[in-house]
N, C-alpha and C positions, 0 to 999 in steps of 0.2 A: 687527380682522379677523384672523380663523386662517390662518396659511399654509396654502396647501393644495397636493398634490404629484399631476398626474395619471400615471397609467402603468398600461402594458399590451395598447397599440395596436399594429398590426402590419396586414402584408398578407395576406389571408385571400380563400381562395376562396368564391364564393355558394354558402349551406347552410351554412357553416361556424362555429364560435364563437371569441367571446373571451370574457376578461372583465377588465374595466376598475378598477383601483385608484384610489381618491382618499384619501391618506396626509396626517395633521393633524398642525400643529409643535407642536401645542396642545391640549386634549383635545377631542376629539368630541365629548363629552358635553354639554358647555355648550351645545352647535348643535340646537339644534331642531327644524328644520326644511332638510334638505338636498337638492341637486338635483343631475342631469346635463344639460349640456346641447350641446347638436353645433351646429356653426357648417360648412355645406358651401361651394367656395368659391364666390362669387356673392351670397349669400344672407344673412340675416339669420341671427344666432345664434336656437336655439331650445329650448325647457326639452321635454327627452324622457323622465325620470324623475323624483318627487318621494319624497322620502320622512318623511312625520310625525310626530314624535313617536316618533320608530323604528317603528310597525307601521301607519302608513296611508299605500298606497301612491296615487300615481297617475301616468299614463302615458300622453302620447302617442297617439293612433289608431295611427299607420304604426305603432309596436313592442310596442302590447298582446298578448299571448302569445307574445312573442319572449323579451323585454327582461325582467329582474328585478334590482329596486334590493335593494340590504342596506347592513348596517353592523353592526361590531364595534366596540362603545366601548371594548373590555379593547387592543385592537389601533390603537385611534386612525383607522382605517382606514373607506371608504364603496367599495361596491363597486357594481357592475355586469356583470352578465351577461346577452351579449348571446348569444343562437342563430339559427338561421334567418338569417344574415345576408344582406343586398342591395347589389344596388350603390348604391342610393341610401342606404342609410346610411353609405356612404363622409363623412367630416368629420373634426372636428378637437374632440374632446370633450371638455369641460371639469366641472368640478365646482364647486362652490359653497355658499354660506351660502343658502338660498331666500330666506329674508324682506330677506337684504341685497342680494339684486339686485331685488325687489319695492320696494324704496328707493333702488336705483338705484344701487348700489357702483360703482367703477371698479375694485375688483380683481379681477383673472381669474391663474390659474396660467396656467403656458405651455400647459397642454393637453396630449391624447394625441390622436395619426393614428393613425386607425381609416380602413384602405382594403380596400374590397371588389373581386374582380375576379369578372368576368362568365366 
C-alpha cells in the first residue's frame, strides 16, 4: 500500500472553493485506479470521486458539476477540486488506492477537513 498524504482542507464560505492534494511516498503511476472519499461526522465514509486509468472519471450525484478529480503522475500527486461548495460537504476527506478499498484495506491517511460555513 502507497502512503498517501491528504491536504488542502480549510474553512470556506458556501459558493466558495478548494482544492484537495493527495501526495504518494511512492509513484502514482503503479495505482490505477484512485479515489476520494469524505467521511461527515455521524455517517459512514463515502467514495465521492473516482478516477480510472487516469481519464474516466466518475462522481458522486451531490458533487457532479461541482467536484473535479485529476492527477499528475510527473508530481506524484491526486487532486480534487472542489466549487460551489455546501454545507453539507463539510467532512473529513480522504484519498486512496480504489480497488484496495473495493478489497477492503484498513489503510486510510489521516485525511483533510473540508468545513463549509452557511
Amino acid at each position: 500500500q502507497v502512503q498517501l498524504v491528504e491536504s488542502g482542507g480549510g474553512l470556506v464560505q458556501a459558493g466558495g472553493s478548494l482544492r484537495l492534494s493527495c501526495a504518494t511516498a511512492g509513484s502514482i503511476f503503479s495505482i490505477n485506479a484512485m479515489g476520494w472519499y469524505r467521511q461527515a461526522p455521524g455517517k459512514q465514509r463515502e467514495l465521492v470521486a473516482a478516477l480510472f486509468s487516469g481519464t474516466t472519471t466518475n462522481y458522486v450525484d451531490s458533487v457532479k458539476g461541482r467536484f473535479t478529480i485529476s492527477r499528475d503522475n510527473a508530481k506524484n500527486t491526486m487532486y480534487l477540486q472542489m466549487n460551489s461548495l455546501k454545507p453539507e460537504d463539510t467532512a473529513v476527506y480522504y484519498c486512496n488506492d480504489y480497488w484496495a478499498v473495493v478489497r477492503g484495506t484498513l489503510y486510510w491517511g489521516q485525511g483533510t477537513q473540508v468545513t463549509v460555513s452557511s
